[in-house]
N, C-alpha and C positions, 0 to 999 in steps of 0.2 A: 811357373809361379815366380814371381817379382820378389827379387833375393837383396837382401842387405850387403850390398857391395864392400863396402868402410865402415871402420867404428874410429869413432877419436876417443880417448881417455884421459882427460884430466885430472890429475891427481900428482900432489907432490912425494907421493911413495910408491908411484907404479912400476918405479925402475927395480923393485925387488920381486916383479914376474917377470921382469924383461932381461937385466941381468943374469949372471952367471949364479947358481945356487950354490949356498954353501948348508952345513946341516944348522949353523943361528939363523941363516933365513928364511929355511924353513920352517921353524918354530917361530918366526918373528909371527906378532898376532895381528898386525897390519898384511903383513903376506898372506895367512889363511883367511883373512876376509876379500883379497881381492883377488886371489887364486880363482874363486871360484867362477868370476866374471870373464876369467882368462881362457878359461876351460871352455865356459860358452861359445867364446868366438873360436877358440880354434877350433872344437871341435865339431863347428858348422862353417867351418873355411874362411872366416872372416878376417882381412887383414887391419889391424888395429895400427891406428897412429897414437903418439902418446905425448902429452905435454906435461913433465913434471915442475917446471920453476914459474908456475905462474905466481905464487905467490913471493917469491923472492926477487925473480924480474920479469915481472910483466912487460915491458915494454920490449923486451927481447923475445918471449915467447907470443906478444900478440902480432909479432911482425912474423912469425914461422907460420904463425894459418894460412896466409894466402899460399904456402909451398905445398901444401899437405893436398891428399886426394882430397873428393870430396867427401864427406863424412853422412851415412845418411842415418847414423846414431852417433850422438855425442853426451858422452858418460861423464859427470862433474860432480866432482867432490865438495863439499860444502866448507870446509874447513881446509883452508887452500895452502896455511904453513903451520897444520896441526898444533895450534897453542890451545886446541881446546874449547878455543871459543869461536863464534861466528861473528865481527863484529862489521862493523861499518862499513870499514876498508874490503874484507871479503866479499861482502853482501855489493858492492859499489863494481868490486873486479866483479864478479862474477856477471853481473848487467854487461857490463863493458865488452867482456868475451864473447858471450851470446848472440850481441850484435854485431859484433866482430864477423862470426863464422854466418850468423844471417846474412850480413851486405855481403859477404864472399862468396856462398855460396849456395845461397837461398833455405829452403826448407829441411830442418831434418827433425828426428826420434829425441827429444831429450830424455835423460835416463839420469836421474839426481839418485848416485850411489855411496850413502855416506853414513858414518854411526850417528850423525844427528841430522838423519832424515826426516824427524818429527818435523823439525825446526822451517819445514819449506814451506809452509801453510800459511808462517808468516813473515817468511822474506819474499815472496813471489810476489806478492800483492807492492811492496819495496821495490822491490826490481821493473815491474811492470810500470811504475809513475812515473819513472824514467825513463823506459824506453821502451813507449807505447808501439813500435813497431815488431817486441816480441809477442801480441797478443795473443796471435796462431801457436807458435813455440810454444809460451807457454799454459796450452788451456790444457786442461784435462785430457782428453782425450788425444790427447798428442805430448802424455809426460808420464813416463813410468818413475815410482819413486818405492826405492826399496832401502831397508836397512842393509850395512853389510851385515855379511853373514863369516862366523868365526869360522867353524866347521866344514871342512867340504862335503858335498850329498847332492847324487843323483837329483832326489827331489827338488832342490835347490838350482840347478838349473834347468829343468824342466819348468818349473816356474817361471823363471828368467824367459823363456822362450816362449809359456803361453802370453807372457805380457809384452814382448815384441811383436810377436802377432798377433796381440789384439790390436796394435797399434799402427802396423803395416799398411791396412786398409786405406784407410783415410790419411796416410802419410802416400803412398805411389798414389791414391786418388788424386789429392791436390797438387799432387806432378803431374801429372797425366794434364788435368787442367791446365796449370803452367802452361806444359808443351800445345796442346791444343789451342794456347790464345794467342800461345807468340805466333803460329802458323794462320790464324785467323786473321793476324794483324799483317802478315808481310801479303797474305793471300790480299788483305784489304789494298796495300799500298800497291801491288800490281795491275789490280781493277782499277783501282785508280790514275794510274800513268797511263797506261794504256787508255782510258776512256780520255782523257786529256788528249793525247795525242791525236787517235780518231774524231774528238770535237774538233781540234785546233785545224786539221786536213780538212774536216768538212767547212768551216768558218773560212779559209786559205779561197778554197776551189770557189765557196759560194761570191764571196768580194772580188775575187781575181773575172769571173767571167761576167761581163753584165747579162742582162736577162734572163740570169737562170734562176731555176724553178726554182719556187720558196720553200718548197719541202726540205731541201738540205739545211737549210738554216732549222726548218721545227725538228728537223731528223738531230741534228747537232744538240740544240736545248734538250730537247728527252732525252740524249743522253746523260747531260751532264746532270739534269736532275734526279733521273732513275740510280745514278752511281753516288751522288749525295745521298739519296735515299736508304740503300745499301751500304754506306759505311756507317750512319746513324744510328741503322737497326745493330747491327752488328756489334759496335761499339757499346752498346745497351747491353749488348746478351753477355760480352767479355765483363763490362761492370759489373753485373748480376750474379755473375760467378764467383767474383772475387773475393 
């Protein structure tokens, strides 16, 4: 089965699972909400990366993405220096990161984990007029959105895991795809050198020697049109996918 390698976790209070517990942290009521997202990955062996100061310095935590593995769920908080509110500025970073981690590392699982979850129905459509490149990211079908949860409960991550795996599907599918086009494309560019070359030898041979047979000249064009022919098609079916 095709397993969740990496999780990244964006959140400016995730350093109180990551850190050292004391008995306030564990009553803190930020901690028993993201405790339980904690519990998920490890206790399905996931190693989680974590970015907590995006909201305080973004331009230092958008320069750490490129370092990090790849992430093939990325968990983001909605309210990025907990005032409370979602305003501009969060709604504007959070676009900004998203593309961030797309141009770095192509496709992953968005998971919007935050107490104002409601609030994504109408920043998405926000985020997306901006950078129409997260289309896929973020449709439906490729975004779990959950409220956090106070309480820790069994139930509760179970949950958590039926909704990754609905999600799996069609996230390794259009990997899969990925990897399938870039190999179609290098397969393409080697038919193509290759027929290049065997044209150019037969073109060589046919002008170098006079009175030879005309066939190497028609034998030379078939190729070169049958291998135009072949990258065309080809180049249609990678489009069609995309």
């Amino acid at each position: 089965m095709l397993k969740i390698n990496n999780a990244l976790i964006i959140d400016d209070q995730v350093n109180l699972i990551t850190d050292q517990q004391t008995a306030t942290t564990i009553n803190n009521t930020s901690y028993k909400k993201l405790i339980n997202l904690h519990n998920y990955f490890l206790n399905n062996s996931i190693p989680i990366s974590i970015i907590n100061d995006l909201g305080v310095s973004p331009g230092d935590a958008l320069d750490r993405i490129s370092s990090l593995p790849k992430p093939d769920i990325v968990v983001m908080d909605l309210d990025l220096n907990s005032d409370g509110e979602i305003g501009e500025d969060d709604i504007n970073l959070i676009g900004v990161t998203l593309k961030k981690i797309f141009e770095t590392f192509g496709e992953y699982i968005l998971f919007i984990y935050s107490s104002q979850s409601d609030e994504w129905e109408n920043i998405m459509p926000q985020i997306l007029s901006n950078n129409e490149i997260l289309t896929n990211i973020l449709d439906i079908n490729n975004t779990i959105i959950f409220e956090k949860f106070i309480e820790p409960s069994k139930a509760i991550n179970e949950q958590i895991a039926v909704e990754i795996n609905n999600k799996k599907e069609r996230y390794f599918t259009s990997m899969l795809i990925k990897v399938d086009n870039i190999i179609s494309g290098m397969w393409n560019k080697e038919i193509i050198v290759l027929s290049i070359i065997t044209s150019g030898i037969f073109l060589i041979v046919y002008f170098s020697i006079p009175n030879i047979d005309f066939s190497l000249l028609s034998l030379s064009i078939l190729i070169i049109i049958l291998t135009a022919y072949k990258f065309i098609l080809s180049n249609k079916l990678i489009l069609k996918n995309k």
